[in-house]
FIDRENBA-293190 format. One record per residue (C-alpha): residue in one letter; x, y, z. Coordinates in nm, 3 decimals, padded with zeros to 5 digits. Layout:
! FIDRENBA-293190
aa|u|v|w
A|X|Y|Z $
...
This chain:
! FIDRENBA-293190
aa|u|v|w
X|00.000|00.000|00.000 $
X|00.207|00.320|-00.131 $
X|-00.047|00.585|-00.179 $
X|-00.018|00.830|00.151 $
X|-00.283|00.963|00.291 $
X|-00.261|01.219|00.610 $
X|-00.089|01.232|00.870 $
X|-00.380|01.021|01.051 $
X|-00.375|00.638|01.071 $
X|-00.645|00.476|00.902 $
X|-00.656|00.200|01.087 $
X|-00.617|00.338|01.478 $
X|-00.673|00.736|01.403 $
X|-00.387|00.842|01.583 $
X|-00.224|01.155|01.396 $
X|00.151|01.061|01.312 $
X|00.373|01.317|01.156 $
X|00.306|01.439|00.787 $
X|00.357|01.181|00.499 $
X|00.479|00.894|00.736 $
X|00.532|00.551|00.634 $
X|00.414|00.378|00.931 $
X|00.209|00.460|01.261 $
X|00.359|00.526|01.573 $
X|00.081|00.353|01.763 $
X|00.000|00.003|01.543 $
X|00.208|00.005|01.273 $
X|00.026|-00.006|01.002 $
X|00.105|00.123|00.674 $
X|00.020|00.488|00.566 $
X|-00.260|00.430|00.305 $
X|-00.563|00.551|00.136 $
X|-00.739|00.250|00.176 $
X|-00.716|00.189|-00.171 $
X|-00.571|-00.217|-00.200 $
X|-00.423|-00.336|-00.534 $
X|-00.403|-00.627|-00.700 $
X|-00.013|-00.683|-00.669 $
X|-00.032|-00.525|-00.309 $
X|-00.256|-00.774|-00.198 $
X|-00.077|-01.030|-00.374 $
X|00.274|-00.934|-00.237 $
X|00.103|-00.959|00.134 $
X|-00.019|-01.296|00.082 $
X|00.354|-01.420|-00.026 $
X|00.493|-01.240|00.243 $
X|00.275|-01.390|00.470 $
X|00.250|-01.772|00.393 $
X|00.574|-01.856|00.156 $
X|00.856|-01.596|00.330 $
X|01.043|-01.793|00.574 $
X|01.078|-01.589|00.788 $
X|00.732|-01.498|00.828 $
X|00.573|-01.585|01.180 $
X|00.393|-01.881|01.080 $
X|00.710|-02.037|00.956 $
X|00.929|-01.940|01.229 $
X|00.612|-02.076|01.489 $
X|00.613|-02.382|01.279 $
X|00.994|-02.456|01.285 $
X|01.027|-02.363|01.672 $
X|00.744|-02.628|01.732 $
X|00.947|-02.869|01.617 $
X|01.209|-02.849|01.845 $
X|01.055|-02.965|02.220 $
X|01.034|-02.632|02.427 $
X|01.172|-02.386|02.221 $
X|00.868|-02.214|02.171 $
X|00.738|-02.202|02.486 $
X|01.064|-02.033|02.633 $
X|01.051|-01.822|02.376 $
X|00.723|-01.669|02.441 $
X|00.809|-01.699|02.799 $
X|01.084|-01.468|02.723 $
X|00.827|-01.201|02.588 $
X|00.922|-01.256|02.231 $
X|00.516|-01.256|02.118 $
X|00.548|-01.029|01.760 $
X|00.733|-01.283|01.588 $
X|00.498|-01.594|01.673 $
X|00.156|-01.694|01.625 $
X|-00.090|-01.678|01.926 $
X|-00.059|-01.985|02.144 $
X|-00.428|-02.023|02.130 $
X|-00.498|-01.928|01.714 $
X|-00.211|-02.217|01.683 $
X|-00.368|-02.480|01.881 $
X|-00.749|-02.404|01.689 $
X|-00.554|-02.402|01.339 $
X|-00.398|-02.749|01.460 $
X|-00.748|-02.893|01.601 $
X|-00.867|-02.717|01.254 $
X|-00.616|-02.936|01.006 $
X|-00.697|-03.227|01.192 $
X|-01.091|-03.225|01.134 $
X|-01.000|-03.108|00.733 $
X|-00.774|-03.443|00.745 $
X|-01.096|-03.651|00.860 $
X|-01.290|-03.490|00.589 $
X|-01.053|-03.649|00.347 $
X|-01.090|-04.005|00.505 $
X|-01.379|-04.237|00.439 $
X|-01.383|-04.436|00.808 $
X|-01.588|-04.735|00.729 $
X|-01.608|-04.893|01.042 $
X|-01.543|-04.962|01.398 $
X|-01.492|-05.302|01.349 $
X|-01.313|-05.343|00.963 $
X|-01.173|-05.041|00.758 $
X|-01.298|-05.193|00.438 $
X|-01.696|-05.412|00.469 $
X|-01.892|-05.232|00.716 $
X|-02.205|-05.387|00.925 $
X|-02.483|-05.322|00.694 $
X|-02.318|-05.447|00.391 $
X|-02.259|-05.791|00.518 $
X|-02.634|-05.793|00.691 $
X|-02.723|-05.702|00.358 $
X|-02.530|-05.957|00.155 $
X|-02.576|-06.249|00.438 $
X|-02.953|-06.157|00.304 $
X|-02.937|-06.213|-00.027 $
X|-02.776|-06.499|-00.017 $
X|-02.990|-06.654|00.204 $
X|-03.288|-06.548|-00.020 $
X|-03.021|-06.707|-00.306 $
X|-03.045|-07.011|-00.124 $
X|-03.413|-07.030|-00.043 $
X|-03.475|-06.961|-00.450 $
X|-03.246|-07.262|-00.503 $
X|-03.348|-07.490|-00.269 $
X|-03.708|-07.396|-00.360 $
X|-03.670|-07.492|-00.739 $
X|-03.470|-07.797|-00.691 $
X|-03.772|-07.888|-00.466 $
X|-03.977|-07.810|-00.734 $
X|-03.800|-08.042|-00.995 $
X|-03.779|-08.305|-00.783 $
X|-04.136|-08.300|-00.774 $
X|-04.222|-08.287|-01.183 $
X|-03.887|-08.534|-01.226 $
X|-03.939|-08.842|-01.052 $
X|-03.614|-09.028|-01.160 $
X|-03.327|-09.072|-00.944 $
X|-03.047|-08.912|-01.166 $
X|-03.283|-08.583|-01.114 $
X|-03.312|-08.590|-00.777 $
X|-02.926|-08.660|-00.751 $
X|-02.880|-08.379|-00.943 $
X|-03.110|-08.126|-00.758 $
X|-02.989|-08.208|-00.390 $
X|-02.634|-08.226|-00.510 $
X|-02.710|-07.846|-00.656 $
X|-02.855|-07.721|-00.318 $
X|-02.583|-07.900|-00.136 $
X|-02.257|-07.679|-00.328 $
X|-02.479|-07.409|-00.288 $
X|-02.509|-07.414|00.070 $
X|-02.166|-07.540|00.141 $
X|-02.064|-07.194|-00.061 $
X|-02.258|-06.981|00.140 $
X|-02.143|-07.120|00.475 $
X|-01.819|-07.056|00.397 $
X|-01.810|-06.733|00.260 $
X|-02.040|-06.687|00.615 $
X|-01.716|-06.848|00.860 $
X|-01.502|-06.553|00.765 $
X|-01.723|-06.336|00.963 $
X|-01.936|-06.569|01.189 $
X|-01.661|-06.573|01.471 $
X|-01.537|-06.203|01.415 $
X|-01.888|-06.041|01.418 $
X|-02.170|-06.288|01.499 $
X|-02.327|-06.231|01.126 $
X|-02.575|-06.520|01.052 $
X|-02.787|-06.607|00.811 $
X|-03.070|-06.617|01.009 $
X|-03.405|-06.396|00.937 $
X|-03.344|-06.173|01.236 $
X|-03.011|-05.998|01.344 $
X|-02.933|-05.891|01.736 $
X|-02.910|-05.535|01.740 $
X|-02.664|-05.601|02.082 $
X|-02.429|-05.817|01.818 $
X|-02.330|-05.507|01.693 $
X|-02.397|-05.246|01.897 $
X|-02.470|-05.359|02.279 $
X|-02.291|-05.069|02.456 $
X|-02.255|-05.322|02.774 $
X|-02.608|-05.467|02.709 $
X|-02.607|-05.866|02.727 $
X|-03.027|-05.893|02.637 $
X|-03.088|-05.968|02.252 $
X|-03.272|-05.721|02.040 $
X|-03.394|-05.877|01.779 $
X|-03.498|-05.670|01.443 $
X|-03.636|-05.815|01.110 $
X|-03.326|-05.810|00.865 $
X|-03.660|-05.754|00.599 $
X|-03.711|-05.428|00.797 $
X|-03.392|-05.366|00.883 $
X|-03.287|-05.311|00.543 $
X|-03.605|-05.140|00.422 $
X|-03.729|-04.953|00.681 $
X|-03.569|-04.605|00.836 $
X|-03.468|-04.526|01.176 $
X|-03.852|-04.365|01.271 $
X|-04.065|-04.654|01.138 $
X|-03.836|-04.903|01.293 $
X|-03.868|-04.729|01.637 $
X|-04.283|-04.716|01.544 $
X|-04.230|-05.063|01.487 $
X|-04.050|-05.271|01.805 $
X|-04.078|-04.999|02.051 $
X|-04.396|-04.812|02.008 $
X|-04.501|-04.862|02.371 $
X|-04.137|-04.818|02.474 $
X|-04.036|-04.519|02.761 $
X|-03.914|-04.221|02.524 $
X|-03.512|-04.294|02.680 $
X|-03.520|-04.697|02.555 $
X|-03.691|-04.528|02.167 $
X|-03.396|-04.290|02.120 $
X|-03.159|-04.581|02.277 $
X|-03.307|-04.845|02.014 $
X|-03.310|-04.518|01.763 $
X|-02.928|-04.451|01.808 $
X|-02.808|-04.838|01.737 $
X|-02.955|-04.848|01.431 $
X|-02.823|-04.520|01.290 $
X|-02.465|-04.653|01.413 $
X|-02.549|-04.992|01.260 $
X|-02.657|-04.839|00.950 $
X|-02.396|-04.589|00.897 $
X|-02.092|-04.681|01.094 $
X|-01.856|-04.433|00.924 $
X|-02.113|-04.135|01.030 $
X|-02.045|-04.192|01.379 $
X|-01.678|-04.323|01.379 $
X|-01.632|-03.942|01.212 $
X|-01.817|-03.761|01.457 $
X|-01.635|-03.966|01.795 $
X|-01.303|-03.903|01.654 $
X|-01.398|-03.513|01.599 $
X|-01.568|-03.493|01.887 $
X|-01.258|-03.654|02.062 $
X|-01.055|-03.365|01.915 $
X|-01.245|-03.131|02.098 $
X|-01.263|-03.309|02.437 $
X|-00.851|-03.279|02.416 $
X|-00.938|-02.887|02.403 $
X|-01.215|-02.886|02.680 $
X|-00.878|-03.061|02.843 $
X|-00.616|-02.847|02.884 $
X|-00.739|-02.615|03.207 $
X|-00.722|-02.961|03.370 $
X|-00.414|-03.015|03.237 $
X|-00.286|-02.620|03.305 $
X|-00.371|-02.725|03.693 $
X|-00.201|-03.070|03.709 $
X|00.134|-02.886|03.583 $
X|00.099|-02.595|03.837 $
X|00.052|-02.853|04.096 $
X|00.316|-03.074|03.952 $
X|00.542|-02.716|03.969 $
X|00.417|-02.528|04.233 $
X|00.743|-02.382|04.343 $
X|00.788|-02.281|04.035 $
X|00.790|-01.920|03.927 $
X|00.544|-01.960|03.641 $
X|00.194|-01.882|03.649 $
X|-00.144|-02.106|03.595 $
X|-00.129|-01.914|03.279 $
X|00.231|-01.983|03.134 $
X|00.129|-02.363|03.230 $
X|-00.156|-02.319|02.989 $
X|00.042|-02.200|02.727 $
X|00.298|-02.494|02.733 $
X|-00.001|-02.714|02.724 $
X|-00.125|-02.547|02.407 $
X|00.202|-02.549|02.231 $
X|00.289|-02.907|02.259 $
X|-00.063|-03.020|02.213 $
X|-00.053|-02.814|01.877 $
X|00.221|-03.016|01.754 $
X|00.063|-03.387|01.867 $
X|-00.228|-03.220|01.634 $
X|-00.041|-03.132|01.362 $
X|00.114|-03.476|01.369 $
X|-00.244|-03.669|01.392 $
X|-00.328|-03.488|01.109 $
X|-00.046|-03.599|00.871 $
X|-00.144|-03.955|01.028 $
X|-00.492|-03.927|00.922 $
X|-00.402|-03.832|00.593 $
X|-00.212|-04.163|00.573 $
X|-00.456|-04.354|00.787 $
X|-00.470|-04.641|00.492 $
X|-00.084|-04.610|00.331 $
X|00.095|-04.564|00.654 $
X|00.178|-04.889|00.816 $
X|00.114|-04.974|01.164 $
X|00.437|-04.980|01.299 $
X|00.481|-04.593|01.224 $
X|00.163|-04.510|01.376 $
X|00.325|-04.689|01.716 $
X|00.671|-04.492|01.651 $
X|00.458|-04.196|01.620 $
X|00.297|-04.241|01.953 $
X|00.634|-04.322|02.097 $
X|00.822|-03.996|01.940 $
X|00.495|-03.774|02.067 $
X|00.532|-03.869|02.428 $
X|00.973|-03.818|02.385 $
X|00.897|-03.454|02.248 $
X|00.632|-03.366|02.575 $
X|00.931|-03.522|02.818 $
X|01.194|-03.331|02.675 $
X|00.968|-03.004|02.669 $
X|00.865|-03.006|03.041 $
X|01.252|-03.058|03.073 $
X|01.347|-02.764|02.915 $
X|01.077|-02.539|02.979 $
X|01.093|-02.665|03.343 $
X|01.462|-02.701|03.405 $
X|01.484|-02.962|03.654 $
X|01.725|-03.237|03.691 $
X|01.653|-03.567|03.510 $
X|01.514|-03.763|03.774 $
X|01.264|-03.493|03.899 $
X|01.140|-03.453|03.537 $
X|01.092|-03.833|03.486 $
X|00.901|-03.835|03.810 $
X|00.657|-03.549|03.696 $
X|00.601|-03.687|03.316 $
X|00.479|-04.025|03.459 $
X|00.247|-03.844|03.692 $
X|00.161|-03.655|03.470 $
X|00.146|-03.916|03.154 $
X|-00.074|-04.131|03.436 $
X|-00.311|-03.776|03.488 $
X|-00.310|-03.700|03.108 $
X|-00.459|-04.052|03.006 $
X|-00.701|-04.057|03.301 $
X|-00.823|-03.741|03.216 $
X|-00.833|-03.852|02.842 $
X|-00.983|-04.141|02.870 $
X|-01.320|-03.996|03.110 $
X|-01.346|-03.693|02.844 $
X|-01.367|-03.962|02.573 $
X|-01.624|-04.164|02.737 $
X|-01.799|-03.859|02.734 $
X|-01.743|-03.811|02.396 $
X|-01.897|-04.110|02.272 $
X|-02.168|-04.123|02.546 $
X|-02.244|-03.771|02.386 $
X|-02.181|-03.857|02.020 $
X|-02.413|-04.170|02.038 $
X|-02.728|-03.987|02.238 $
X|-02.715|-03.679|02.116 $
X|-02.588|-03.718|01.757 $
């Protein structure tokens, strides 16, 4: 922005000195407001591709365990991005990396439930078809070689079926059966059978099959009944919604987490504040790496999701080492209390997650 104005800031109306360059007060250009298209243009490389722009420099200074959080501890803000925009753009990327990911299931990445209720359902119609006309010809052929030829039919066809049905029997419980057990799938601790028509099952939607079985029901056991079939139906849905909704129950964490650090330090000279801070700096980085490792969710393989977890938990120790500079012993007592903390915490805020997610979603 060349064109000068006044000597009065645009942007904060303080009055600067005639035909300055930039306020006294923010900053800010001296402009007539006027933006170009190569002004706006030039701003926009400045700000995301120059390296030594702040995201960049907050970005590489993540990386390194502490670094950042000393450094804002040290009053160097300008030059950084706010601890809490950072964090919310981390939390951010992670929920744009789910939207990229097609979670099939809680129970197999790649043939959710209602595919195999609905193919464990056609074949057993298959089978009732076949069975029905070799019946049949048995009846208008009365020689042996037809009869022979009809059972022998039904027999492959069965034999087929069955074991195309053992690779999930023992895994899932799928049967070929006329009814399926809601609780099979999705019992949430119940042991009683709920038993559904896999006719109306697979025909019917959520209302009318709540109209149906549990029309006289209390209006808690309707939206109960109601909620397993959605997740039964549409697995993915739901798996989508836990794991975002997870992602925000780590954010809802970190005042608990703030207080088990000042506890953990309270002889320390920070404040409940600072401990905030280092809590949203390192938990920025464990987001920006689940997002990369949603990304890959089906290329990565399994052992570097582990090494992952492993290389997360050496970057917290070796932050609350440096940012709390205490001997080695001290700081290994601390992380496991608070590693043992941090996983309590996570896991009750998770329960409530999906306890949420699944009655209220």
């Amino acid at each position: 922005m060349n064109n000068m104005a006044s000597n009065k800031c645009l942007n904060c109306s303080t009055k600067n000195e005639a035909d300055f360059k930039y306020c006294n007060n923010c900053g800010q250009k001296n402009t007539d407001g006027k933006i170009t298209f190569s002004e706006l243009w030039s701003e926009f490389q400045d700000a995301v591709f120059n390296i030594e722009s702040r995201t960049w420099i907050t970005l590489k200074n993540l990386f390194i365990p502490g670094k950042l959080t000393l450094e804002y501890f040290e009053g160097k803000h300008k030059k950084y991005v706010h601890p809490l925009r950072l964090l919310l753009v981390s939390s951010i990327l992670v929920i744009l990396a789910m939207s990229f990911q097609n979670f099939h299931s809680f129970t197999n990445h790649s043939y959710n439930i209602k595919d195999r209720i609905l193919k464990n359902y056609e074949r057993k119609q298959a089978y009732r078809i076949t069975k029905n006309i070799a019946d049949t010809t048995k009846t208008i052929f009365l020689d042996q070689q037809s009869e022979i030829v009809a059972d022998t039919m039904v027999a492959m066809l069965r034999d087929s079926l069955n074991d195309l049905l053992a690779q999930y029997t023992n895994k899932y419980g799928d049967t070929y059966g006329d009814s399926i057990n809601l609780n099979e799938y999705a019992s949430f601790g119940s042991q009683n059978m709920e038993m559904v028509s896999k006719y109306d099952f697979l025909n019917k939607e959520e209302d009318e099959l709540v109209e149906l079985y549990k029309k006289d029901a209390s209006s808690l056991s309707r939206h109960i009944f109601k909620q397993k079939i959605s997740v039964i139906k549409d697995e993915s849905k739901h798996t989508a919604a836990i794991i975002g909704n997870a992602t925000w129950a780590i954010l809802l964490m970190m005042p608990c987490l703030a207080l088990i650090l000042y506890i953990l330090y309270i002889r320390h000279n920070y404040y409940y504040i600072e401990h905030l801070i280092f809590s949203f700096h390192f938990h920025a980085f464990l987001f920006l790496i689940l997002a990369v490792l949603i990304l890959g969710f089906y290329t990565f393989p399994l052992w570097l999701f582990r090494l992952s977890l492993i290389l997360a938990w050496i970057y917290i120790f070796i932050s609350m080492w440096k940012v709390y500079k205490q001997s080695l012993f001290k700081t290994i007592i601390k992380f496991t209390i608070f590693s043992i903390a941090y996983f309590s915490l996570f896991l009750l805020f998770l329960v409530g997650t999906v306890l949420s997610t699944f009655y209220l979603h």
